[in-house]
N, C-alpha and C positions, 0 to 999 in steps of 0.2 A: 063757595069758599068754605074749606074747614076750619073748624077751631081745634086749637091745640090746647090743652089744661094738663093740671096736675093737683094734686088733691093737696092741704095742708097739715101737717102736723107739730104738732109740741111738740119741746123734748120730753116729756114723757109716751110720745107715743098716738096722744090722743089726736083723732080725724077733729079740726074745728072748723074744715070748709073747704073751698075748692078757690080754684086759679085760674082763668082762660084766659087765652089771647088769640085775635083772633087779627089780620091783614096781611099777612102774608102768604105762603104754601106754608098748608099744617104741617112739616116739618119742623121749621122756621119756628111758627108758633108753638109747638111744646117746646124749644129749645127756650127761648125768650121768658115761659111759663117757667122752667125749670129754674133758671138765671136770677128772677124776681124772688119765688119761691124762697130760694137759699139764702140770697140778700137779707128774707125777712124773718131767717132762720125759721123757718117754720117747713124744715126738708126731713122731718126727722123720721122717715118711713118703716114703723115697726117692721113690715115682711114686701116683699115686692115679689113678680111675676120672673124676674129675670135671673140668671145666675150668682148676680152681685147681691140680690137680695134687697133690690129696690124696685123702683117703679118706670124706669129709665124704656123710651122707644126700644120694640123688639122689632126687630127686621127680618122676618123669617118667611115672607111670605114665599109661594110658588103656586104654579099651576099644576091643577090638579088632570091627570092627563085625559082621564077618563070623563071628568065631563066639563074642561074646558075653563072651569072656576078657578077664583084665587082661593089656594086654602092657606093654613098660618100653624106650623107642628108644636106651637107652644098653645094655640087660642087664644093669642095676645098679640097675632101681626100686625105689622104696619106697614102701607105703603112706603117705599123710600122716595127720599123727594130731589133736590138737586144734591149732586156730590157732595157741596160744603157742608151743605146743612147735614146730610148725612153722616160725615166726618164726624161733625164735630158734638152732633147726639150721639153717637157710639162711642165719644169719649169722655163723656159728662160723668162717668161714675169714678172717674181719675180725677178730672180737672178742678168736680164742683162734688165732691161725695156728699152722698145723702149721711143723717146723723147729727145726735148732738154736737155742737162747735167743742174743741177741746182747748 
């Protein structure tokens, strides 16, 4: 089984801990992590890996042909996991934006 997490922040920015969940497919589970996360306003990701500029699942993985491996063109892949759960990680920087509350 994987675990999903995601790291917490102030709104000032500051790292004061982390977040896992872990019972389902680690899709699931960073999604659940994210969800909690934001509830506890502690989403507030100074810089992230992704294009939004948060910390959000990156889905980029493929096969590399030559020798058969998964590679990741950001070095922040993630396996994808069932549809839903996949939907609905790729929409989390709409739904639930990282960020002080306004």
């Amino acid at each position: 089984m994987l675990i999903g997490g995601r790291a917490l922040h102030t709104d000032q920015g500051e790292q004061v801990g982390g977040l896992g969940a872990s019972g389902g497919e680690s899709g699931t589970d960073h999604v659940v992590a994210w969800k909690v996360r934001h509830a506890l306003d502690l989403d507030n990701v100074p810089a992230g890996v992704t294009k939004a500029n948060n910390d959000n699942t990156v889905h980029d993985l493929s096969v590399d042909p030559a020798s058969g491996r998964m590679q990741s063109a950001s070095g922040y892949g993630h396996p994808t996991c069932s549809p839903r759960a996949t939907t609905i990680a790729e929409n989390l920087s709409e739904t639930l934006p990282t960020g002080p509350e306004e």
